[in-house]
ZAFIDO-903664 format. One record per residue (C-alpha): y negated, x negated, z negated. Coordinates in steps of 0.02 Angstrom, whole numbers, plus 50000, padded with zeros to 5 digits. Layout:
N
<py: Y px: X pz: Z>
...
end
This chain:
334
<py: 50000 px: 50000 pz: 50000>
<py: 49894 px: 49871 pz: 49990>
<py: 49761 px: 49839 pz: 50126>
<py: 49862 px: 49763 pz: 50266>
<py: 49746 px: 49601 pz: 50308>
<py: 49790 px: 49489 pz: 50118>
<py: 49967 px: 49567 pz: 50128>
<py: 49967 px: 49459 pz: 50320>
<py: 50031 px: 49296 pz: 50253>
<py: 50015 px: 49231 pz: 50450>
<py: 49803 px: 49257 pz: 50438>
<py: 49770 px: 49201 pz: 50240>
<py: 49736 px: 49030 pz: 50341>
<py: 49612 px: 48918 pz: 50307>
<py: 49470 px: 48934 pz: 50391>
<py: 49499 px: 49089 pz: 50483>
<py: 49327 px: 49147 pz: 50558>
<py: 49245 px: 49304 pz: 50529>
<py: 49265 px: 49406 pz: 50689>
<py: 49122 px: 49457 pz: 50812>
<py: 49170 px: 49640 pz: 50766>
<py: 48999 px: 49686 pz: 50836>
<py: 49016 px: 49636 pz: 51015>
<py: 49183 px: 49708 pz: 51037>
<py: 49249 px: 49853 pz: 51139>
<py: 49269 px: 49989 pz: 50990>
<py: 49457 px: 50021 pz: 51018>
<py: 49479 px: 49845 pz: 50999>
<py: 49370 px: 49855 pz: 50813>
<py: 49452 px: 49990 pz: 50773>
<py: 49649 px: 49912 pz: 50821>
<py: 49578 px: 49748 pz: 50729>
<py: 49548 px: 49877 pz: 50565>
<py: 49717 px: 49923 pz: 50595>
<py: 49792 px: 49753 pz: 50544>
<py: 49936 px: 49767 pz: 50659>
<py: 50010 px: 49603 pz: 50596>
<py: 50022 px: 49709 pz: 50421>
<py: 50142 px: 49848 pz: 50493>
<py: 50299 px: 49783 pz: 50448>
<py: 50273 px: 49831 pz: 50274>
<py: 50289 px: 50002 pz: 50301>
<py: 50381 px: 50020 pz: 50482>
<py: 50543 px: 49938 pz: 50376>
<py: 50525 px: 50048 pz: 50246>
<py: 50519 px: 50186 pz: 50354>
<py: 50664 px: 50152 pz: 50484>
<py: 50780 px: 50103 pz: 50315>
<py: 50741 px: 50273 pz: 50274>
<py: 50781 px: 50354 pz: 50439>
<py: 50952 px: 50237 pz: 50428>
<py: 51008 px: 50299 pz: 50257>
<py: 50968 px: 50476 pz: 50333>
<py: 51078 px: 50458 pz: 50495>
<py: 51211 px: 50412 pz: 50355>
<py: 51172 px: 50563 pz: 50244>
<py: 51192 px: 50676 pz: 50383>
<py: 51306 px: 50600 pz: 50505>
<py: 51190 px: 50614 pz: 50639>
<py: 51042 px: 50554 pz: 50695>
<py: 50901 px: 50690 pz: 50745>
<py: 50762 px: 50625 pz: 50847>
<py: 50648 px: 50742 pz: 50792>
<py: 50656 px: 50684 pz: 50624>
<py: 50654 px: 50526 pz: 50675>
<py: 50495 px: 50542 pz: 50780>
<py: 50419 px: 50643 pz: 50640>
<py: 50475 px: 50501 pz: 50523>
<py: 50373 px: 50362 pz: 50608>
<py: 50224 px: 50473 pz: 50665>
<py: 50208 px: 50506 pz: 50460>
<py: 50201 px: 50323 pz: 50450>
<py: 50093 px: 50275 pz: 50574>
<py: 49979 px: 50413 pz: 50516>
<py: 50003 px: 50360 pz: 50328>
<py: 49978 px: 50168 pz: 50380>
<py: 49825 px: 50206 pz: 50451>
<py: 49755 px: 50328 pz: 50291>
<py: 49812 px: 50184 pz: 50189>
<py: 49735 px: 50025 pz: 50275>
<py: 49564 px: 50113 pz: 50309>
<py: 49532 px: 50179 pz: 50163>
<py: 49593 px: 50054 pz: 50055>
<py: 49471 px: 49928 pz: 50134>
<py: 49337 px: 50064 pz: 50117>
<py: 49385 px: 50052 pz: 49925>
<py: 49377 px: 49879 pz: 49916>
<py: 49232 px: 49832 pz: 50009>
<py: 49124 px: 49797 pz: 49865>
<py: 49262 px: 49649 pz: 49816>
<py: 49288 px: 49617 pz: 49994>
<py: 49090 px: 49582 pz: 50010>
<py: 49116 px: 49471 pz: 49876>
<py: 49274 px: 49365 pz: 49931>
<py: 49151 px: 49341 pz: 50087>
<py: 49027 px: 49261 pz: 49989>
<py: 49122 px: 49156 pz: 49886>
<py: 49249 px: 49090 pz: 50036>
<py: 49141 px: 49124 pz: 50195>
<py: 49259 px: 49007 pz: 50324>
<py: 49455 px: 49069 pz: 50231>
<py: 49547 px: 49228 pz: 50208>
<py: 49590 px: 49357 pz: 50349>
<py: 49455 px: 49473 pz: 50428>
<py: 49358 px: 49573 pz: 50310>
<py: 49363 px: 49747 pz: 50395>
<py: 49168 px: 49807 pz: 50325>
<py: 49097 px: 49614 pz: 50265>
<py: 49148 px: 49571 pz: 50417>
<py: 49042 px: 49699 pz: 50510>
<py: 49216 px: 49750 pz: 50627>
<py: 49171 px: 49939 pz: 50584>
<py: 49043 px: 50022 pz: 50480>
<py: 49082 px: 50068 pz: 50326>
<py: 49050 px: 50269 pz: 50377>
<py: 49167 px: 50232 pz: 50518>
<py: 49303 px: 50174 pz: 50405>
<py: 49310 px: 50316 pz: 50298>
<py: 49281 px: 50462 pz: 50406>
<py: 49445 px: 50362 pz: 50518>
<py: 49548 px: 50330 pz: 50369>
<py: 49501 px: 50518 pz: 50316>
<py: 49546 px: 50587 pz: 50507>
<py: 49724 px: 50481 pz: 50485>
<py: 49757 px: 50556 pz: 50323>
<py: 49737 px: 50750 pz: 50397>
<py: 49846 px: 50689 pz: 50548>
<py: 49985 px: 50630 pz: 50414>
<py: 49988 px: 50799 pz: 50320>
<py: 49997 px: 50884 pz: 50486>
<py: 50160 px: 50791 pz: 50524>
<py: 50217 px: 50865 pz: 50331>
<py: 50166 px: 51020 pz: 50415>
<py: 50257 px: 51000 pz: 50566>
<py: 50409 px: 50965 pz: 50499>
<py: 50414 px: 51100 pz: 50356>
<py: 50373 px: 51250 pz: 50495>
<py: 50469 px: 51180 pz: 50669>
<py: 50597 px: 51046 pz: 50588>
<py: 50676 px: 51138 pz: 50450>
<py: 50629 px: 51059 pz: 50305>
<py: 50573 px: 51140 pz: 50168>
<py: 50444 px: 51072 pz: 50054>
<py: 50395 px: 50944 pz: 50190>
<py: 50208 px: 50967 pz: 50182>
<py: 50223 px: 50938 pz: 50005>
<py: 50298 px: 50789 pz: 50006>
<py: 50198 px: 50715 pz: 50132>
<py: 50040 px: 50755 pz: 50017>
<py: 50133 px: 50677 pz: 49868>
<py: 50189 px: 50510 pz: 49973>
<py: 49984 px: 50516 pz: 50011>
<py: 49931 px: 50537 pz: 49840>
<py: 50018 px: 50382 pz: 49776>
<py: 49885 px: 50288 pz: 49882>
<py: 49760 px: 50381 pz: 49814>
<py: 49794 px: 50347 pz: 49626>
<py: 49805 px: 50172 pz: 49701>
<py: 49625 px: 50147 pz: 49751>
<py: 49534 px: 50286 pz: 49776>
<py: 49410 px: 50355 pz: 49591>
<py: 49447 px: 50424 pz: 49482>
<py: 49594 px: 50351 pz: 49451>
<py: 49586 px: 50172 pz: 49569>
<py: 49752 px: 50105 pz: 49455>
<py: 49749 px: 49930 pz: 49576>
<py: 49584 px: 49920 pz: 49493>
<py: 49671 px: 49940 pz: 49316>
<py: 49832 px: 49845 pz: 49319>
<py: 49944 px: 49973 pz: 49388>
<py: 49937 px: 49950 pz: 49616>
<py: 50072 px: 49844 pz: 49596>
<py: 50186 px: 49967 pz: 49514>
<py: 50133 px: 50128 pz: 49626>
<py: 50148 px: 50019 pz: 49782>
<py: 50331 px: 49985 pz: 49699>
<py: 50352 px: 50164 pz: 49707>
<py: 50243 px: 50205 pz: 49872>
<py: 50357 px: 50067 pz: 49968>
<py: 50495 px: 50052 pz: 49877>
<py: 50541 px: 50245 pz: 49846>
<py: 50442 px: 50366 pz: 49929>
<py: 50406 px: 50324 pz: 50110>
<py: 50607 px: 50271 pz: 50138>
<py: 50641 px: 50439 pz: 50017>
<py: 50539 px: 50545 pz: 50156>
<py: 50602 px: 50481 pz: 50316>
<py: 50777 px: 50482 pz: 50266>
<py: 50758 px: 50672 pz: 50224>
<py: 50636 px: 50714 pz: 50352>
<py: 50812 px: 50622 pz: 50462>
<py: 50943 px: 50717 pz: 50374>
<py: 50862 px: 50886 pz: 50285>
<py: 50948 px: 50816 pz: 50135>
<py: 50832 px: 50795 pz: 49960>
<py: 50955 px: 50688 pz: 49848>
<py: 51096 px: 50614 pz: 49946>
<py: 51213 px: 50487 pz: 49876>
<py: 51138 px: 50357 pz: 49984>
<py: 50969 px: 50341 pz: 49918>
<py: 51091 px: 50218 pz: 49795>
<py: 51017 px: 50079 pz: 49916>
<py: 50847 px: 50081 pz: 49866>
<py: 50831 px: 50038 pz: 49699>
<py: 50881 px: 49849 pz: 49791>
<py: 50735 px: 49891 pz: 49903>
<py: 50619 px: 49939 pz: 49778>
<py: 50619 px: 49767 pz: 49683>
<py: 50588 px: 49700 pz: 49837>
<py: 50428 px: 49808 pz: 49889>
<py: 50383 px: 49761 pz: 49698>
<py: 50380 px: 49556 pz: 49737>
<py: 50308 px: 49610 pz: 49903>
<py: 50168 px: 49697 pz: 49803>
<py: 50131 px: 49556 pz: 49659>
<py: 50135 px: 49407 pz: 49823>
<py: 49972 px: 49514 pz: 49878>
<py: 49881 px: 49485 pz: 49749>
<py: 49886 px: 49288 pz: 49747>
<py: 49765 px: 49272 pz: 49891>
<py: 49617 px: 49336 pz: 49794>
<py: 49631 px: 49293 pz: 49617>
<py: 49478 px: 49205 pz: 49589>
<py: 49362 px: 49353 pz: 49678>
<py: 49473 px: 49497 pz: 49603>
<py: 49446 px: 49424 pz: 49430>
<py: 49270 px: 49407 pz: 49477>
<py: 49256 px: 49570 pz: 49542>
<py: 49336 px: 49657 pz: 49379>
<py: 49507 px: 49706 pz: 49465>
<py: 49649 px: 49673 pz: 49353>
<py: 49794 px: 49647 pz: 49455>
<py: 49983 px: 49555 pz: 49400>
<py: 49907 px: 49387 pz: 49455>
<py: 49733 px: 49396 pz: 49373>
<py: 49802 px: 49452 pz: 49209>
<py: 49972 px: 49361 pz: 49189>
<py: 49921 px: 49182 pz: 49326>
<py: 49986 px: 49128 pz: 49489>
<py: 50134 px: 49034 pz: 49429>
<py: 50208 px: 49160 pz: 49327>
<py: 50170 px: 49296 pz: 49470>
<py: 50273 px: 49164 pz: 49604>
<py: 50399 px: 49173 pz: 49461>
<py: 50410 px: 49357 pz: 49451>
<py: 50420 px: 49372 pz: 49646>
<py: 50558 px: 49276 pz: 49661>
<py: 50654 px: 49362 pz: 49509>
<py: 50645 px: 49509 pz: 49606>
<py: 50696 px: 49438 pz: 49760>
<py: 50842 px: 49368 pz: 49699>
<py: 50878 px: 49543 pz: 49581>
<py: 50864 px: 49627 pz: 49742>
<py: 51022 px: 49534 pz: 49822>
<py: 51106 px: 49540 pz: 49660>
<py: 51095 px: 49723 pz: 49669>
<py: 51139 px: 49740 pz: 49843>
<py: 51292 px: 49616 pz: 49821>
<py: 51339 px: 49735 pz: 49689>
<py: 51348 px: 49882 pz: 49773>
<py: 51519 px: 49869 pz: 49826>
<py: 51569 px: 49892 pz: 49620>
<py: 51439 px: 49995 pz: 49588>
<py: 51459 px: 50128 pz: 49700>
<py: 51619 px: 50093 pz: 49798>
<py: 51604 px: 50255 pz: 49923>
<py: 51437 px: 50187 pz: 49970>
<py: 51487 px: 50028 pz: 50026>
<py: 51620 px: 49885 pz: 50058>
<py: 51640 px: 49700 pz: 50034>
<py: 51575 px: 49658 pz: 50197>
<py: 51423 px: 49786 pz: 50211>
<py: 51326 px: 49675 pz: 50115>
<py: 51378 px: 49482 pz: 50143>
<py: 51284 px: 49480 pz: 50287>
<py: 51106 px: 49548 pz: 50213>
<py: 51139 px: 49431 pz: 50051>
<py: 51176 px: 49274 pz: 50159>
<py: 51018 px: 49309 pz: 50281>
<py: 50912 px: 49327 pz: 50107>
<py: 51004 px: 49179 pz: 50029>
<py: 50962 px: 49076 pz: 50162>
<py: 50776 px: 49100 pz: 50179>
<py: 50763 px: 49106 pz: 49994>
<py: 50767 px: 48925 pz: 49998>
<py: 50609 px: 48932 pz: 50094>
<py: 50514 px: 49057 pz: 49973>
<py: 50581 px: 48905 pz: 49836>
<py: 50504 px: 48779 pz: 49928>
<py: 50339 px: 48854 pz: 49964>
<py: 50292 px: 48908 pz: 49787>
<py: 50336 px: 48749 pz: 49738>
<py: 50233 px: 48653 pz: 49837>
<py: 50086 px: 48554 pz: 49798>
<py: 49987 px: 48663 pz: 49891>
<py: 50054 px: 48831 pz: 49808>
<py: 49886 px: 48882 pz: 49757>
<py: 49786 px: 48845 pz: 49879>
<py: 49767 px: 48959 pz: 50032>
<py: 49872 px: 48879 pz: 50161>
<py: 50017 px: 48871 pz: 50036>
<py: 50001 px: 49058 pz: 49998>
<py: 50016 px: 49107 pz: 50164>
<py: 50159 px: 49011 pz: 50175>
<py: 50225 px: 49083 pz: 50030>
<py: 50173 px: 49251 pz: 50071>
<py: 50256 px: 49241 pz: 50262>
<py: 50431 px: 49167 pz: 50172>
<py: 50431 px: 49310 pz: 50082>
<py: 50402 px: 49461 pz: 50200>
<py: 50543 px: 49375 pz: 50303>
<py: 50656 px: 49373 pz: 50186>
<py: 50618 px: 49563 pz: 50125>
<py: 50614 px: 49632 pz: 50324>
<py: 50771 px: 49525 pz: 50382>
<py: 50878 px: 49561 pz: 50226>
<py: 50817 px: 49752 pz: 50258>
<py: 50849 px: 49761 pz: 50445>
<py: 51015 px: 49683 pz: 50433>
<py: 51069 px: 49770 pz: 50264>
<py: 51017 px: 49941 pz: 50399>
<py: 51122 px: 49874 pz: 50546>
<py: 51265 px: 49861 pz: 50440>
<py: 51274 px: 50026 pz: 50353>
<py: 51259 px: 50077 pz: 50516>
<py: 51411 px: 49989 pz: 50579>
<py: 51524 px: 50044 pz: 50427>
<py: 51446 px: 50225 pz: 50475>
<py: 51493 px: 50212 pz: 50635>
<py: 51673 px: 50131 pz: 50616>
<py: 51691 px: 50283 pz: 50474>
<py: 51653 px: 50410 pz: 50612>
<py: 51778 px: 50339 pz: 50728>
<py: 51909 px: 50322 pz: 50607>
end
């Protein structure tokens, strides 16, 4: 949930320019608002949720799945815009104090006005509920609307007064449950009509990793969050303990996964999860490496840190997806 340009490990680079938002074609403003590079976050949440659906159901639907990824296109967009319409006082500020590092600023940066940001991020957010409609009147699922509006509302705790909990030491934990739970929750039911199957067992896993994904955000702005009175994991507990929290979860997650097979035997067998654990094993060494480095605080080695991370969460995820797939499949068949 968090505004898509610090959670881009790939553009937290050193001297990274503010862009010439100005003189730029207005889609391409608005596209740059849109932090494409950030999408990940969300698209992998969503299509594990549209895999654990297919499972639920035993089929896939491609209207739910179109519905599925329209929410979260929709949702991404209410989220990004409006988050950086939130934060553009401490936005403003990082500018000041680190004029030539850091990604674009969407409003300090002068890429869109801040009137433009909000009435877009507002115009996204109507678009998203619409989908909630959609689905609830034409797509059979009752209740859709909502739970679109309640998958929405997390974001709004998150940043948006009265509430603004990223602003009080709590955006870590409802992006946990924004990431983690409810956008994979929604697409696998909008998928398979089905509110509680057995197979939302996989994202507890997921969740711990949407919750390292969500305390590696806030490592890039430390000192202008703290200055800015926004009490987040890392300006209350330090960057070193944060790194060490991340990769707690990281490796909980896999333990989890691994476990599965004990856990909840109809849900999965030995070899459903080898392959995820191995992928995430492997580039774990990387995310060691990185926050270990000499350069661990300083904004090169975040993004590096940052980018070993968010492979290891969307690779794990996407191959974790492919083979419950598989074992769905080979089930079918049998």
């Amino acid at each position: 949930m968090e505004s898509g340009g610090d959670d881009d490990a790939s553009r937290d680079a050193p001297g990274a320019a503010a862009p010439a938002g100005s003189s730029a074609p207005t889609l391409s403003r608005v596209l740059m608002a849109l932090k494409p590079a950030s999408w990940p976050k969300l698209l992998v949440a969503a299509a594990f949720g549209q895999v654990l659906g297919v499972i639920a159901a035993g089929r896939f639907d491609p209207l739910g799945a179109a519905l599925g990824f329209a929410f979260t296109l929709f949702d991404l967009a209410f989220v990004v815009l409006l988050n950086d319409y939130g934060d553009r006082e401490v936005d403003a500020l990082k500018r000041r104090m680190f004029p030539e590092v850091g990604s674009p600023k969407t409003i300090p940066d002068r890429i869109l006005e801040p009137r433009s940001v909000l009435q877009l991020g507002l115009g996204a957010g109507a678009l998203a509920l619409s989908v909630g409609l959609v689905a609830e009147l034409f797509g059979a699922r009752p209740g859709a609307l909502p739970a679109a509006a309640a998958c929405m509302a997390l974001f709004v705790a998150y940043t948006l007064p009265p509430l603004r909990l990223n602003y009080r030491g709590g955006g870590e934990l409802l992006e946990m449950l924004g990431v983690g739970f409810a956008l994979p929750w929604f697409n696998a039911y909008l998928q398979s009509g089905r509110a509680a199957p057995d197979v939302l067992g996989w994202l507890p896993g997921f969740a711990l990793l949407a919750l390292a994904s969500a305390l590696a955000s806030g490592l890039s702005d430390e000192h202008s969050d703290r200055l800015g009175g926004k009490r987040t994991f890392t300006t209350m507990f330090g960057p070193e303990r944060v790194r060490t929290a991340v990769e707690g979860m990281f490796v909980g997650a896999m333990l989890v996964w691994a476990a599965m097979g004990k856990l909840a035997p109809h849900l999965a067998d030995w070899w459903t999860t080898v392959p995820a654990v191995g992928v995430m094993s492997w580039l774990h060494r990387g995310l060691t490496a990185a926050g270990r480095a000499a350069d661990a605080d300083e904004p090169a080695g975040i993004s590096r840190y940052k980018l070993a991370l968010h492979r290891g969460v969307w690779w794990g995820t996407i191959v974790l997806a492919l083979t419950l797939l598989a074992r769905w499949a080979i089930g079918a068949l049998a």
